[in-house]
N, C-alpha and C positions, 0 to 999 in steps of 0.2 A: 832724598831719594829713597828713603823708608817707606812702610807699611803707611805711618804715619803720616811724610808729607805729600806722598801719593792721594792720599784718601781725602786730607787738607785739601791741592789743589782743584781735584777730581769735585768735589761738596761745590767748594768757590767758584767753580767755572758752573754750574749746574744754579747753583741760585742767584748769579749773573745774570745768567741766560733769562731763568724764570722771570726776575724784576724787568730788565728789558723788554722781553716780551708782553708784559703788563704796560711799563711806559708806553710801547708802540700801541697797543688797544686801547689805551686811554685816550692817545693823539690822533687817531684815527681822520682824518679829514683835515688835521692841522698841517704847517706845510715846517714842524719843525722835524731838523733833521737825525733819526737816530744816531746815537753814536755807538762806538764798540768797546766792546771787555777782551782782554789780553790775559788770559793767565799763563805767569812762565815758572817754571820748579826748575830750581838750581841743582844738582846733587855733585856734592865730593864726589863720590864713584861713581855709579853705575846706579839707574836706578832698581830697585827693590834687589837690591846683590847680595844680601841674606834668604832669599826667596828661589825656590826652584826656577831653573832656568825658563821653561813651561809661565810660571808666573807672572814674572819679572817681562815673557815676552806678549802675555796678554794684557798687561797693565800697560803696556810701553803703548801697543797701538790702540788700545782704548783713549788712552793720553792725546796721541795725535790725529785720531779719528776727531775728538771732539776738539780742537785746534787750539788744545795745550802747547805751550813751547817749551819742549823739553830742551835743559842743558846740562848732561851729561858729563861728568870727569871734568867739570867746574868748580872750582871753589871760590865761595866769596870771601875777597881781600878787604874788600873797603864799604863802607855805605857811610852816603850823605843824604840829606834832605834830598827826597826825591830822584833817588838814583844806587846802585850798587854796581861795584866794579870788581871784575870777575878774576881768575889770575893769570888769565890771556891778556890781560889790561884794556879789555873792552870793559865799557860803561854802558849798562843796563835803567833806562827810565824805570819810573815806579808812580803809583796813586798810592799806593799800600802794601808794605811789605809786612808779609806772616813768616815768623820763622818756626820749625818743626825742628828738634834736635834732638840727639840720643841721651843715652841717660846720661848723668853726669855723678861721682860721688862728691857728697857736700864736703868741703875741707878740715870739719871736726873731725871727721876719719882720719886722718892722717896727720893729726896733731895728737891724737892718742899714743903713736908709738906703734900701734897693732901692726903688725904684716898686715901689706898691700899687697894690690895687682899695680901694676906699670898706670894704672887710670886714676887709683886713690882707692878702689872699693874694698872692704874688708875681706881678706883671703879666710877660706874656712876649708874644713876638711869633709870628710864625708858622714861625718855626724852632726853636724851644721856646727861646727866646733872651728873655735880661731884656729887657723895652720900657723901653728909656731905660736904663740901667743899664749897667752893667760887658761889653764883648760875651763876655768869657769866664764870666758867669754864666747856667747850663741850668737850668731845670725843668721838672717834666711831673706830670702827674697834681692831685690833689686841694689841693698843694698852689700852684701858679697858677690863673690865672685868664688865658686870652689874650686879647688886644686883638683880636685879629684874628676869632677864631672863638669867642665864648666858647660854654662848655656848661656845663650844670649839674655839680656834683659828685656824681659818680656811678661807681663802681668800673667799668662799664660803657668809661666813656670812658676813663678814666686808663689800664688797663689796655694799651690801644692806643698810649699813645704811649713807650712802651718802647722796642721797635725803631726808630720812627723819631729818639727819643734819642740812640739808639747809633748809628746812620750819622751823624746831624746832629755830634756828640764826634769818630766818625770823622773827617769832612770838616774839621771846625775847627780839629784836632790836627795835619794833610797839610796845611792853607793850601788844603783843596777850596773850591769854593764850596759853600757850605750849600745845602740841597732844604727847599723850605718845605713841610709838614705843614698836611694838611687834616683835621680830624676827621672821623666820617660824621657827619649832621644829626641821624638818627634811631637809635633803640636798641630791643632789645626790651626790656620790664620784664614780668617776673614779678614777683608778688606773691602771697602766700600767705594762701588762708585760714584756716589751722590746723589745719586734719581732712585 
C-alpha cells in the first residue's frame, strides 16, 4: 500500500491492458475469445498512509477508476501455489504474485552489538554518529534510523546525507568538532501511474 506498490500495481494493470489490446488487434476477425487482467494490491494499512490525505485519496480512485482491486487493512497470512490468503481467512487466486515491501535492516546490524531501532536499523544521532555506540561508528541513509530526526526510508532523504557524512568523517578525523545535520521535514514524492 506504498508509493511503491501503488506505482507496481498501477505500471502492471497499464501494460496488461497495452498487450491485450495488441492480442485483440492481432485477432481481429478470429472468433478467439479475449480474456481478462485482474490486478489486486493487498495493503497491511491503508493504502499510501505515509502520504497526505489529498494523495492517498487520489491514488485510491485512480486505482479503482482503472479496476484495480484494492484490499485495504489486509494482511497476507499465507501464499500457496497459486493463491494467498488474507487474515480475514479469505483465499485470494493468482497468475503472478509481485511483492512490494518496506525496507528492512539486514541482520548483520544487529549482530554488531550497536544500538537499534525496535526494526534492526542502526540508531544514530544528529551528527550521523552511532546513538550510544562506539563515537567512531557513522551512518547515513536507509540504513539508520536517527534519534534525533527520524524520517521515513526513503531514497529521497538518504541521498542527502552524503555530503554532510563527509564533512562530519572530516571534522572527526581533524579532532574538529562535529556540525550536527538537520534533515529537510518535507519531500516531494512522485509517484507514477503507469501510462
Amino acid at each position: 500500500g506504498g508509493a511503491g506498490g501503488v506505482e507496481l500495481a498501477l505500471a502492471v494493470d497499464h501494460r496488461l491492458k497495452q498487450e491485450r489490446q495488441q492480442q485483440q488487434q492481432q485477432r481481429a476477425g478470429s472468433e478467439a475469445t479475449p480474456g481478462s487482467d485482474m490486478v489486486m494490491l493487498f495493503c497491511r494499512g491503508s493504502i499510501l498512509a505515509d502520504h497526505t490525505h489529498a494523495a492517498a485519496a487520489a491514488l485510491r480512485s485512480i486505482c479503482l477508476s482503472r479496476g484495480i482491486e484494492l484490499h485495504e487493512q489486509s494482511n497476507v497470512t499465507a501464499v500457496e501455489a497459486g493463491r494467498l490468503m488474507t487474515d480475514d481467512g479469505g483465499w485470494h487466486a493468482f497468475d503472478e504474485c509481485l511483492w512490494c515491501t518496506q525496507a528492512a535492516a539486514a541482520n548483520w546490524i544487529k549482530q554488531t552489538g550497536l544500538p537499534t531501532d525496535d526494526r534492526g536499523f542502526l540508531l544514530i544521532n544528529e551528527y550521523l554518529q552511532s546513538a550510544g555506540g562506539p563515537a567512531e561508528v557513522f551512518a547515513c541513509g536507509d540504513v539508520a534510523t536517527s534519534t534525533t530526526h527520524p524520517r521515513p526510508k526513503a531514497g529521497v532523504y538518504a541521498v542527502r546525507q552524503g555530503p554532510p557524512l563527509t564533512a562530519t568523517l572530516r571534522a572527526y578525523l581533524s579532532g574538529q568538532p562535529l556540525q550536527p545535520f538537520t534533515p529537510q521535514s518535507r519531500a516531494l514524492a512522485l509517484i507514477s501511474t503507469g501510462d
